[in-house]
PLY file of the C-alpha trace (Angstrom):
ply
format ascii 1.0
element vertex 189
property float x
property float y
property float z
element edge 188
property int vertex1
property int vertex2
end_header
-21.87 11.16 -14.09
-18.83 9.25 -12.41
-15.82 10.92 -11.10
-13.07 10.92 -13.62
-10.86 9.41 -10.71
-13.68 7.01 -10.19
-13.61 5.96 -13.99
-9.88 5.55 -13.91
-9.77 3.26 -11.09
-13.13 1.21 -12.47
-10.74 0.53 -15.58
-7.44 0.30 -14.12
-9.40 -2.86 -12.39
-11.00 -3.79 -15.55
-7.75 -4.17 -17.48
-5.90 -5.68 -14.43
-8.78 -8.89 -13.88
-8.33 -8.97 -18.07
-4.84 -9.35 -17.82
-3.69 -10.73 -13.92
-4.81 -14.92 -15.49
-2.66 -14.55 -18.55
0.87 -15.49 -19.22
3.75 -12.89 -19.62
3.82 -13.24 -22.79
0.30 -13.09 -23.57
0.09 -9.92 -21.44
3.10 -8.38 -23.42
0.83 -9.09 -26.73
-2.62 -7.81 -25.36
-1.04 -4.85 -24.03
0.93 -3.96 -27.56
-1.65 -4.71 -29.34
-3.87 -2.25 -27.72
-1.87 0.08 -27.36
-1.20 0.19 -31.28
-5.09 0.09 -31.83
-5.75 3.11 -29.42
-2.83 4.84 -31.50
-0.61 5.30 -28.01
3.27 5.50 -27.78
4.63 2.07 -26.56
5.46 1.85 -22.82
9.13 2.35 -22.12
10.57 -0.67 -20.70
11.15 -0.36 -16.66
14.53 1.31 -15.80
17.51 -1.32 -15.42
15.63 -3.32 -18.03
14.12 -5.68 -15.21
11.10 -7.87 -16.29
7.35 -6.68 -15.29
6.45 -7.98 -11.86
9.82 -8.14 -10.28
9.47 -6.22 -7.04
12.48 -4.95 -5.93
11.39 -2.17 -3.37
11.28 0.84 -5.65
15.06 1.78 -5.78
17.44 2.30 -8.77
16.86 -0.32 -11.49
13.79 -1.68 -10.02
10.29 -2.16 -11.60
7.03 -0.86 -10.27
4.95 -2.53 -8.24
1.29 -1.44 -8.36
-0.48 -0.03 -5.06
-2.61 -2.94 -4.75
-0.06 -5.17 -4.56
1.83 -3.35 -2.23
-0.84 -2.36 -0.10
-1.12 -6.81 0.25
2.57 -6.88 1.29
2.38 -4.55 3.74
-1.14 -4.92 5.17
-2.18 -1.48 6.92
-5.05 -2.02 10.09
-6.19 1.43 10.03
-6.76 3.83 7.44
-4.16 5.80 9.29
-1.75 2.95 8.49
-3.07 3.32 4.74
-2.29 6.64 5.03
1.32 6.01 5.31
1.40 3.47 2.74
0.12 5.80 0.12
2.50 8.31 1.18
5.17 5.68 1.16
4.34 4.52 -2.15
4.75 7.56 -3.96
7.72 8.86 -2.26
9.47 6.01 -3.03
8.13 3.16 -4.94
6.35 4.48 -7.84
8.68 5.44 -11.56
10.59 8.46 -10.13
9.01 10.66 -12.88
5.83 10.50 -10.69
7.33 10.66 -7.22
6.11 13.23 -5.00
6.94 14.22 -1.65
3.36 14.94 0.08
-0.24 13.80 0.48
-3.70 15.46 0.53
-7.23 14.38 0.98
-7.39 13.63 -2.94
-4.80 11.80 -2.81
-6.14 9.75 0.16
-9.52 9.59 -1.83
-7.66 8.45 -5.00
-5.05 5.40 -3.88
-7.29 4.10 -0.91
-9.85 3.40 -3.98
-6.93 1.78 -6.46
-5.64 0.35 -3.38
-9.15 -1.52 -2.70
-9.09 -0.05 0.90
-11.96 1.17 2.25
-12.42 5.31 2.89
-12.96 6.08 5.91
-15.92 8.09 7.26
-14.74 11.32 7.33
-11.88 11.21 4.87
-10.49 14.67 5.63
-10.08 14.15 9.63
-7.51 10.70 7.98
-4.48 13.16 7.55
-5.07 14.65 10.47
-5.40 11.81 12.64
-1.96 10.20 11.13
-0.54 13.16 12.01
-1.80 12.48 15.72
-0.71 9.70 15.22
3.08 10.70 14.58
3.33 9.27 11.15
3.22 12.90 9.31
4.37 16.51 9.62
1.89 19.52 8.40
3.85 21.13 5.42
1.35 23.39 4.22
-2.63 23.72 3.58
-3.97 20.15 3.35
-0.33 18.68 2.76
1.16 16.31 4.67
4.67 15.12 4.50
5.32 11.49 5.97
8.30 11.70 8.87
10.77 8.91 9.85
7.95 7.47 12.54
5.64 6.90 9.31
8.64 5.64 7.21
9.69 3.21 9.85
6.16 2.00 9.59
6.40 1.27 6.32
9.57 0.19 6.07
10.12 -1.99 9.03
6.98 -2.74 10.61
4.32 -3.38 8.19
3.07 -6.27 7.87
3.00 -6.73 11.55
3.68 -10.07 12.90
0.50 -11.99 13.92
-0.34 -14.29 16.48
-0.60 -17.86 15.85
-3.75 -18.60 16.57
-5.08 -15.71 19.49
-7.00 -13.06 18.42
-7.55 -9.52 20.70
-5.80 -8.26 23.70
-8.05 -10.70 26.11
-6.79 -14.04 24.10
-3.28 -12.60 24.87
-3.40 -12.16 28.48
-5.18 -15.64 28.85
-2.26 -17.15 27.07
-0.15 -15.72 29.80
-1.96 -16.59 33.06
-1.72 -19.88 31.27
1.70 -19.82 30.81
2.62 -18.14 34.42
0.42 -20.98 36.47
2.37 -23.60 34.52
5.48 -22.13 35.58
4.56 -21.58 39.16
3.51 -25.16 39.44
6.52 -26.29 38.33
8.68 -24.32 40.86
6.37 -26.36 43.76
6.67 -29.62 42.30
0 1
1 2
2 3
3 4
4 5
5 6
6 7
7 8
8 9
9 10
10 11
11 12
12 13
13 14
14 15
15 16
16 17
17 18
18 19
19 20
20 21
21 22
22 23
23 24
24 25
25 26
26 27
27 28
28 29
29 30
30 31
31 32
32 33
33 34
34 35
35 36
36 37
37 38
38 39
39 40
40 41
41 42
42 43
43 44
44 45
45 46
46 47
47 48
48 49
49 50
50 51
51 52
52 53
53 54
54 55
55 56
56 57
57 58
58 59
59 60
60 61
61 62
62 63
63 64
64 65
65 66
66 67
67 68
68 69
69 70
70 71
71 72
72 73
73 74
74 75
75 76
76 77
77 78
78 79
79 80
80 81
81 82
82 83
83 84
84 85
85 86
86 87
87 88
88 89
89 90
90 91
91 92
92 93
93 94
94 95
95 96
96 97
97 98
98 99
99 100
100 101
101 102
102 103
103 104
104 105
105 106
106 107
107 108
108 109
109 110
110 111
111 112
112 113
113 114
114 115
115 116
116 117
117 118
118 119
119 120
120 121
121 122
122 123
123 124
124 125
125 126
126 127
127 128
128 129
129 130
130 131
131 132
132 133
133 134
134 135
135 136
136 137
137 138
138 139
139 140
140 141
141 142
142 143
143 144
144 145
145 146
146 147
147 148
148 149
149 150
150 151
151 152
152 153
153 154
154 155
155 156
156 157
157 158
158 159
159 160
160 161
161 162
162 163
163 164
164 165
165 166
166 167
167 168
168 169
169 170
170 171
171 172
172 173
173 174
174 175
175 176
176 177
177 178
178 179
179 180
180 181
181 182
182 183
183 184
184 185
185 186
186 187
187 188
């Protein structure tokens, strides 16, 4: 039998490929219409009244972006990075009614899945590590808080800037003896 969280995510993805080629419109009708069927309370329009899909980073009058998304925009490396992002996320971006101010290992487990990022080996050492890592502070038994390191991440850094065309540390330094023999040669022409 499948992990509630597991069954969740499989049809958070389900509805999202049903609905991600459709129209606004068309998405505003499938979703009411289901929603009516399955006999649920209508989904209260984002705060500030902005239209779905509008990111506008999570403050006051801004709508939701989903994890997915967001986990695109800013691109995490490492599952540490991830880490950070999840944390990130629901500090700040999610509705505030579901903010929260620390992680744990279900946590991880949960948004690295919905985030289509892959877990990591040992999924419990992932706190941890970021921790090493200086992107969190311990808070209490398996919860981690993210710190100003991990928010700068976040905030500032992520998506880091790529090079053009060089891949790897080695590509990098070659580009460099390049560029320092060109420069010497020109100082003995």
């Amino acid at each position: 039998m499948s992990d509630p969280v597991d069954q969740e995510v499989d049809a958070i993805k389900t509805v999202l490929s049903a609905l991600l080629p459709l129209s606004e419109k068309a998405r505003i009708s499938v979703l009411d219409y289901v929603t009516r069927r399955l006999s649920m309370p209508a989904a209260s329009p984002p705060p500030g009244g902005n239209p779905p899909g509008q990111n506008g980073g999570g403050g006051a009058g801004a709508s939701v972006v989903h994890l997915k998304q967001f986990k695109e925009e800013k691109n995490p490396r490492s599952a540490n990075e991830m880490a950070a992002v999840v944390a990130y996320y629901l500090a700040n971006v999610v509705a505030p009614s579901e903010r929260k101010t620390t992680v744990n290992q279900k946590d991880l487990e949960t948004y690295f899945k919905i985030g289509s990022f892959p877990l990591p080996q040992y999924v419990r050492q992932t706190l941890p590590n970021a921790k090493n890592a200086g992107y969190f502070d311990l808070v209490g038994e398996g919860e981690y808080r993210l710190n100003a390191v991990g928010h700068n991440l976040v905030a500032h850094s992520l998506p880091h800037e790529r090079a053009p065309a060089a891949k790897g540390q080695g590509a990098r330094r070659a580009s460099t003896t390049k560029k320092k023999h060109r420069q010497s040669r020109k100082r003995s022409s």
